[in-house]
N, C-alpha and C positions, 0 to 999 in steps of 0.2 A: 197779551194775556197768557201768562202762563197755565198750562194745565199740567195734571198729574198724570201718569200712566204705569202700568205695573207690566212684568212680561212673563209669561208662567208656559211650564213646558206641560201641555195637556196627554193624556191616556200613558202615563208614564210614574212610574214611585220616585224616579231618581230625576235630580236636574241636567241638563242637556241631552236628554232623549224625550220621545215622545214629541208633538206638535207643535211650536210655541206660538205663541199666541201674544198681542201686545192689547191693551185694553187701556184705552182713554177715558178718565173720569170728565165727570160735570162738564161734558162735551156740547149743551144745548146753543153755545153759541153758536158752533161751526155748520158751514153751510155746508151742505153734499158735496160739491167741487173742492170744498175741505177738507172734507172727511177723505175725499179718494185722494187727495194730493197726498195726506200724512200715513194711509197703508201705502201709497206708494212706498213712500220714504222707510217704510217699518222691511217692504219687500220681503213682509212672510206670508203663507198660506191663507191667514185673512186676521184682519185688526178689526175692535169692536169699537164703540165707540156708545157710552152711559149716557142715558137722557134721565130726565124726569118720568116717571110714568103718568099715564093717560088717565088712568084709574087709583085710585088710593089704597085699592087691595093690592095692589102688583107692588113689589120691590123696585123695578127701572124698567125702562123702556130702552132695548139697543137696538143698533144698527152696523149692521156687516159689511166688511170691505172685502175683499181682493185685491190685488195690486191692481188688477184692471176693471171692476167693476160691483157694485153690491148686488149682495142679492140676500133672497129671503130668510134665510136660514140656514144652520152647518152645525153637527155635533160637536167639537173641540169648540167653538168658541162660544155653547151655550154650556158645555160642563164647565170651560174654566172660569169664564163670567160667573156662573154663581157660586164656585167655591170663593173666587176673590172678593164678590161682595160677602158671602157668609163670615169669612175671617174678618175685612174689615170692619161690617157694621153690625156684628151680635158677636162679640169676643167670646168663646168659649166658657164655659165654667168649670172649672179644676181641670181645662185641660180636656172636657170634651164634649159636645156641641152636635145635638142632631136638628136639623133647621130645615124647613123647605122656603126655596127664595124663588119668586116666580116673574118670570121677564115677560117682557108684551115682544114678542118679532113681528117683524111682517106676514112671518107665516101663521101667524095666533098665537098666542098667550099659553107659555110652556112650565112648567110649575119643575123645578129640579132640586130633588132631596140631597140634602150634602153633609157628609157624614165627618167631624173634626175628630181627630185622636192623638192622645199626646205619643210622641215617637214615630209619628204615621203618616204618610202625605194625606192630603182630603182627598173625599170620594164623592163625586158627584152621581147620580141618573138620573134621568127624565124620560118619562111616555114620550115618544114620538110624536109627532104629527099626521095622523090618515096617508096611506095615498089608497087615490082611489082607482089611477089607471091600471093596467092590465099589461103583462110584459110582452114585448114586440121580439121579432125574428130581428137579428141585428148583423147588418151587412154578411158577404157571403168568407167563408173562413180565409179564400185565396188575399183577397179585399183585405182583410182584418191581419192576417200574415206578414205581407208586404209593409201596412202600416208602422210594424213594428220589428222586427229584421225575425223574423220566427216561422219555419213552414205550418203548413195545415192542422199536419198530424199533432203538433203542437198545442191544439186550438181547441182541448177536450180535454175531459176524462168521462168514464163511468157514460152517464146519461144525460153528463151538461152541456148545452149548448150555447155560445154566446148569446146575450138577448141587452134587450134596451125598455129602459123604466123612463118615461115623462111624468116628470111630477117641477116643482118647484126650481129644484138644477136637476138637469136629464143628464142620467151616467147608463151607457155602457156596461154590460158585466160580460165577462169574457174568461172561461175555466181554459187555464194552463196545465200540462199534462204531471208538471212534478217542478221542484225547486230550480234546478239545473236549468231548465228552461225558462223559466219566471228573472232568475236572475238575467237571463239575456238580452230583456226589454231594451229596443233603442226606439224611438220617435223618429220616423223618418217622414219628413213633412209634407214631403208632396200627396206620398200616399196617406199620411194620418188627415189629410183636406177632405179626399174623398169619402177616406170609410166611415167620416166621423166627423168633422166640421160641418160640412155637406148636408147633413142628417142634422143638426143642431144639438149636436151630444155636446155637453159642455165638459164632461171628465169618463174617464173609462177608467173602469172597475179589475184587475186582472188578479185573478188569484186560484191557488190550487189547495188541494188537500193533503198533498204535505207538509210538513210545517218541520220550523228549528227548533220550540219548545214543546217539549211531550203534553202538557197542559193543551195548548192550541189547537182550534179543530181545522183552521187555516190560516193560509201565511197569505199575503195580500200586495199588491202594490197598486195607487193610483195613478196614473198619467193624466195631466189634465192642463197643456198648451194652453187652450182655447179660454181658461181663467187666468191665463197668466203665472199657470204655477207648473211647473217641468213633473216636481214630483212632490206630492202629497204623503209625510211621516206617518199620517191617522187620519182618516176621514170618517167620521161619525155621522153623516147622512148620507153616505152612499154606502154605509154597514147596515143603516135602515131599510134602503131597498136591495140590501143582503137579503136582507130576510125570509123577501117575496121570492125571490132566486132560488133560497135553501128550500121552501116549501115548495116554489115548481117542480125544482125535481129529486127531492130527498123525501118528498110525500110523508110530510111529519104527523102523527095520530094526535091526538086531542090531548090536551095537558100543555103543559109549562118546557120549556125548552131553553138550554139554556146554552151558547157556543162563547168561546174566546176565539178573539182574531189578533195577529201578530199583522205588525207591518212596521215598515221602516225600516227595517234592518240592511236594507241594500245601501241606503243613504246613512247609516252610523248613527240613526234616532231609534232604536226599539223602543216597539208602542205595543199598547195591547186596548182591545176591546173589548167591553162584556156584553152580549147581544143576547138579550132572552125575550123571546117569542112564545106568545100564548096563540093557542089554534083551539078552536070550539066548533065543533059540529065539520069538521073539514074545513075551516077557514080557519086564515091568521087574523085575529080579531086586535092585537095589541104587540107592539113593541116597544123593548126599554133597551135606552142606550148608557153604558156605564161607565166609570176610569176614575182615574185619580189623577189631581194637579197638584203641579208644586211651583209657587212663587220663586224666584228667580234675579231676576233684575226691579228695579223703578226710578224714575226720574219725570222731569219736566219736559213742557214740549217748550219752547222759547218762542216761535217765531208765530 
C-alpha cells in the first residue's frame, strides 16, 4: 500500500534550514513496529505519522517517532503537522488563510493557529502543554564538563545554573558561558552515560546568551544520543521547558514575555524560535511555541 508523505523544514522561512520533519499521511494502517521502522529509514529528528482523529472536533490524531523510539510529544513536528494539513485541507482564499487545526498527541489535544500568507512561508503556534514538575539540581559541573570536552568555568553565566526538568521527555538545561564555547560541544560517551543516561535525561539543553542574530535573546544547541539523534537543528519542547529555566532565574515580573531562540547554526540548519511566556501573580501560568514551515520534498512510501 502506497502512502503519501510530505518533508517540510520546521522554525525556518527558507528551505533546507531549520528542522525537517517527514510526515506520513493516512498512516492508520501501520502498526507501531511500522511506524518505528520508516522514521528509522526517514533517520531525521522525528517523522509523524496522520491517523484518523478520535473525536470529530479534532482535525487528526498523530503519532511521533525517533529513529529510536516514539514518544509523546515535540514542537517541530506539531508546528509542521499542522501547517501541512492547513495548506492541504482548507486551501487559502486569495492567498491567505488564518485556521486553527487541532491534533489529539499522546500528550492531549494541542489546538495550533497557522497563519497562510501569499509570498510568506506559514506560521504555526500552539499553547504548550502544562508541566507540572519542578526543576532539579542537574549533575555536578566537573560530571557535566567531561561529558562534553568543556571545563567548569564554562558551565555558567550570570546566575544560571545547570538543572534538569521531568516532564514527558526529560531534558537537561545547562547555561554556556558565550558562543566560542557553545561551539565546542563534543559528546564523549563514557562520560555523557554518567552525567546524563544514568539520570534518564533523554536530550540536554545547552545554550548561552550570546547569540549570532541581534534579534535572538539566545543561541541554543540540543545534544541528545540517548533519542538517537547526535544533534537536534530546533527543538520546540525543550524551548518549552526553556521557559521554566528563563523564569528560575531571570525572575520575570508579571505580563507577557516574549524571547527568540536561534539554534542550528553549528550544523548549517539556522532555526529560530518564538517563546512567549505569560507569568501572573509570580508564576509562569502559560506558554506558546512559534515558527514557520515550508514544504520541501513529497513522495510515496512503496514498501
Amino acid at each position: 500500500m502506497a502512502l503519501t508523505y510530505h518533508v517540510l523544514d520546521v522554525f525556518t522561512e527558507r528551505a533546507f534550514g531549520g528542522n525537517p520533519l517527514a510526515v506520513v499521511l493516512d498512516a492508520d494502517a501501520l502498526s507501531a513496529s511500522e511506524m518505528q521502522a520508516v522514521a528509522r529509514e526517514f533517520n531525521l529528528s522525528e517523522t509523524v505519522f496522520v491517523l484518523k482523529p478520535t473525536s470529530p472536533g479534532h482535525t487528526a490524531r498523530i503519532r511521533i517517532f525517533t529513529p529510536s523510539r516514539e514518544i509523546p510529544f515535540a514542537g517541530h513536528p506539531t508546528v509542521g503537522t499542522a501547517v501541512l494539513l492547513a495548506e492541504l485541507r482548507a486551501p487559502a482564499i486569495k492567498g491567505e488563510q488564518d485556521s486553527i487545526i487541532a491534533l489529539e498527541e499522546a500528550a492531549g489535544s494541542i489546538r495550533v493557529g497557522v497563519r497562510l500568507r501569499p509570498g510568506s512561508a506559514a506560521f504555526g503556534e500552539f499553547d504548550a502543554p502544562k508541566i507540572l514538575a519542578q526543576l532539579e539540581v542537574l549533575s555536578e559541573p566537573e560530571e557535566i564538563a567531561a561529558a562534553v570536552g568543556l571545563i567548569p568555568t564554562e558551565l555558567t553565566f550570570e546566575n544560571h545554573k545547570p538543572t534538569l526538568l521531568r516532564s514527558a521527555t526529560t531534558f537537561g538545561f545547562v547555561p554556556v558561558a558565550n558562543l566560542e564555547a557553545i561551539a565546542k560541544l563534543r559528546v564523549a560517551p563514557a562520560h555523557w552515560a554518567r552525567a546524563f543516561t544514568d539520570r534518564k535525561v533523554d536530550g540536554v539543553y545547552f545554550y548561552t546568551r550570546q547569540s549570532v542574530r541581534t534579534h535572538a535573546a539566545f543561541h541554543a544547541r540540543m545534544l541528545a544520543p540517548d533519542l538517537g539523534i547526535a544533534e537536534d537543528p530546533a527543538t520546540g519542547s525543550a524551548a518549552v521547558g526553556f521557559a521554566h529555566v528563563i523564569q528560575a532565574f531571570d525572575g520575570l515580573p508579571d505580563g507577557v514575555h516574549k524571547r527568540t531562540i536561534e539554534q542550528g547554526l553549528e550544523m548549517g540548519r539556522p532555526s529560530l524560535i518564538q517563546l512567549t511566556m505569560s507569568m501572573q501573580r509570580g508564576k509562569l501560568e502559560g506558554v506558546r511555541i512559534g515558527g514557520h514551515a515550508v514544504r520541501v520534498a513529497q513522495g510515496s512510501l512503496l514498501a
